[in-house]
C-alpha positions in Angstrom: 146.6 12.3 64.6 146.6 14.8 62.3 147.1 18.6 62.8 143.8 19.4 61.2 142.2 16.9 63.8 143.8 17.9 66.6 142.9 21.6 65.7 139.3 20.5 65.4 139.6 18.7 69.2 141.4 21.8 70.6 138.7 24.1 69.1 136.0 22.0 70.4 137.5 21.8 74.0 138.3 24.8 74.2 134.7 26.2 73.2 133.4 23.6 75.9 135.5 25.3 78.1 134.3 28.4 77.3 130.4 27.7 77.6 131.1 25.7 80.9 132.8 28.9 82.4 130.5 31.4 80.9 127.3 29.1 82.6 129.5 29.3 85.9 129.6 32.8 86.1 126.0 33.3 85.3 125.1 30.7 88.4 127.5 33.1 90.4 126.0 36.2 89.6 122.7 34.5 90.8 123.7 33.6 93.7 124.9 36.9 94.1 121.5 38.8 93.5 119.7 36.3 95.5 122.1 37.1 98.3 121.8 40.7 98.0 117.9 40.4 97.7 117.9 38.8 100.9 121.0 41.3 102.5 119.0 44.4 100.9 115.5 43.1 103.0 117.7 42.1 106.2 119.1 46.3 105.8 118.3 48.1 108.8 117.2 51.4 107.0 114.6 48.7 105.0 113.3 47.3 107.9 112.6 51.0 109.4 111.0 52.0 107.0 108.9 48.3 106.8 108.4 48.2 110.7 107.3 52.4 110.1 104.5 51.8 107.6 103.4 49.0 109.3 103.3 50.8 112.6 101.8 53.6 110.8 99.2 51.7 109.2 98.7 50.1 112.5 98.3 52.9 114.5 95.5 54.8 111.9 98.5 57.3 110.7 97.7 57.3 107.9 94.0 57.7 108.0 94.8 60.8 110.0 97.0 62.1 107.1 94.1 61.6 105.3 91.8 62.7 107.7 94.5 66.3 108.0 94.6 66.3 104.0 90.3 66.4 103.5 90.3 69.2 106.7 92.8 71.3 105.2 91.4 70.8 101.9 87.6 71.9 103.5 89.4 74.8 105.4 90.9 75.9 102.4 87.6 76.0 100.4 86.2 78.1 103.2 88.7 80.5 103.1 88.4 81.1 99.3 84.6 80.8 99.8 85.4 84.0 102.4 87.6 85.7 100.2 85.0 85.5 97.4 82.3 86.8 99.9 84.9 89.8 101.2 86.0 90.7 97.0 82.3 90.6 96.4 81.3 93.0 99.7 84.7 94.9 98.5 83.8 95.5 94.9 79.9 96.9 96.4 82.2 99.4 99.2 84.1 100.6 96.0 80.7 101.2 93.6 79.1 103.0 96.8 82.7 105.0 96.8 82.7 106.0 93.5 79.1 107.3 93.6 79.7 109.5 96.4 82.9 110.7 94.6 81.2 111.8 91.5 78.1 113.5 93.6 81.0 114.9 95.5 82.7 116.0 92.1 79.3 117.4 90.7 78.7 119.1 94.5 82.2 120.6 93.9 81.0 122.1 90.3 78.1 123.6 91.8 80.1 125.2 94.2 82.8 126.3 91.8 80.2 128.2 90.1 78.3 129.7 92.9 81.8 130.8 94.6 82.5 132.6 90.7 78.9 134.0 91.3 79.1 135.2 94.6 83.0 136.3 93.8 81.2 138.6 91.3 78.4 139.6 93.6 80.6 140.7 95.9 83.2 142.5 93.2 79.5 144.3 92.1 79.0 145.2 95.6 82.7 146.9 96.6 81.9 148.7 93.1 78.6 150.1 94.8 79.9 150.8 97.6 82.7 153.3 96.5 80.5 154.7 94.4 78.6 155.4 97.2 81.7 156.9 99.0 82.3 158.9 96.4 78.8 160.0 96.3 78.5 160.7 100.2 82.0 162.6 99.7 80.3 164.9 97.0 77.4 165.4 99.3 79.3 166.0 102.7 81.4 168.7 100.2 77.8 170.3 99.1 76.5 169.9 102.7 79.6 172.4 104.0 79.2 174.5 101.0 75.3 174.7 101.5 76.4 175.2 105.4 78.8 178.1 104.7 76.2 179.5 102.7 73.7 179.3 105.0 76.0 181.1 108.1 76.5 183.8 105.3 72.7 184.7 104.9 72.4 183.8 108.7 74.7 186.5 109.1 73.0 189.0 106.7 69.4 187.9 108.3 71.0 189.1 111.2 71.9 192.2 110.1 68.7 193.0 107.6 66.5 194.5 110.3 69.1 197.3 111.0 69.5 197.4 106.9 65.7 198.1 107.1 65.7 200.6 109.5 68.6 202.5 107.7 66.9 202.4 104.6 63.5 203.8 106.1 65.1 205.9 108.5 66.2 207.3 105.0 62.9 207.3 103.5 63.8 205.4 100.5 61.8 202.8 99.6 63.9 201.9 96.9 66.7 200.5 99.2 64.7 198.1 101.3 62.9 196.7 98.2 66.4 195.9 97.2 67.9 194.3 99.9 64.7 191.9 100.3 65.2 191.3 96.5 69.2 190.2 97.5 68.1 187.9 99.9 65.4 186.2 97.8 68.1 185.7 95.4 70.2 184.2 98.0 67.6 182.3 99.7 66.8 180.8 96.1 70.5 179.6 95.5 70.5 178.0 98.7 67.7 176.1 98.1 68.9 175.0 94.6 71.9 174.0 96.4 70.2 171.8 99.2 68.5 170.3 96.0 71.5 169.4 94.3 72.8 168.1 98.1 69.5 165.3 97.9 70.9 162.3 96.3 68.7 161.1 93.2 67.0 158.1 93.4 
């Protein structure tokens, strides 16, 4: 045999060799899956579950889940249904609020300017009414003048008749004419003074 030959026949084992192993190993790691598939189902934590759903589908669970899911759903619709209703009855409470709060603004206006009016009213009435102190002052002063005056001719009425008799005890006319004439004159002054006393209108 030659070497070139018995390269060829090594080659051609060995490549046989090669595929026969590599075909071995693949039939291994079948076996292996198919043992794992059926290790995997045999799991206790898979056949809780399994055993769960089936009991749960047995036992209407899961219709109940659904049952729970469409309430809540139906309870939460009514809710935002009531919320709507309660924003809506909300938003009328606030328009009615704002109303009264401009009529109470524009009631506030009014009664800014009627408190400035009555505020000056009341200014033009203290004004009147010292000037009617000072008034009544200058009229009690006249009164006690006109009063003085008046216990002064009191006083000479008084003593006039015994002027009068002196004067005609002395037989002079003259005398008596002239003390009437003084008390005209004073009688006059007095009454110019009681006029001045008489507030004008």
């Amino acid at each position: 045999m030659s070497d070139e030959t018995r390269t060829q026949v090594e080659t051609t084992t060995f490549e046989d060799e090669k595929r026969h192993l590599e075909c071995e190993k693949l039939r291994l790691e079948i076996a292996q899956l198919q043992n794992w598939k059926r290790r995997a189902i045999l799991q206790p934590a898979t056949l809780i579950a399994a055993f769960a759903a089936l009991a749960g589908w047995g036992t209407g669970l899961f219709t109940v889940m659904k049952d729970t899911s469409t309430l809540n759903r139906e309870r939460a619709a009514y809710d935002i249904q009531k919320l709507n209703d309660g924003k809506t009855a909300l938003n009328e409470e606030i328009r009615k609020l704002s109303g009264e709060r401009d009529a109470l603004a524009n009631k506030n206006s009014v009664l800014g300017v009627e408190s400035k009016a009555l505020l000056q009213r009341q200014n033009d009435l203290q004004a009147n009414v010292s000037r009617l102190d000072a008034r009544l002052k200058e009229m009690r002063n006249r009164n006690a003048r006109w009063q003085s005056d008046l216990g002064d001719v009191s006083k000479r009425l008084d003593s006039l008749p015994s002027r009068i008799m002196i004067a005609s005890d002395d037989r002079n006319p003259q005398i008596a004419l002239g003390i009437i004439k003084e008390l005209r004159n004073e009688l006059k002054s007095i009454a110019e003074s009681m006029a001045q006393a008489v507030p004008k209108q």
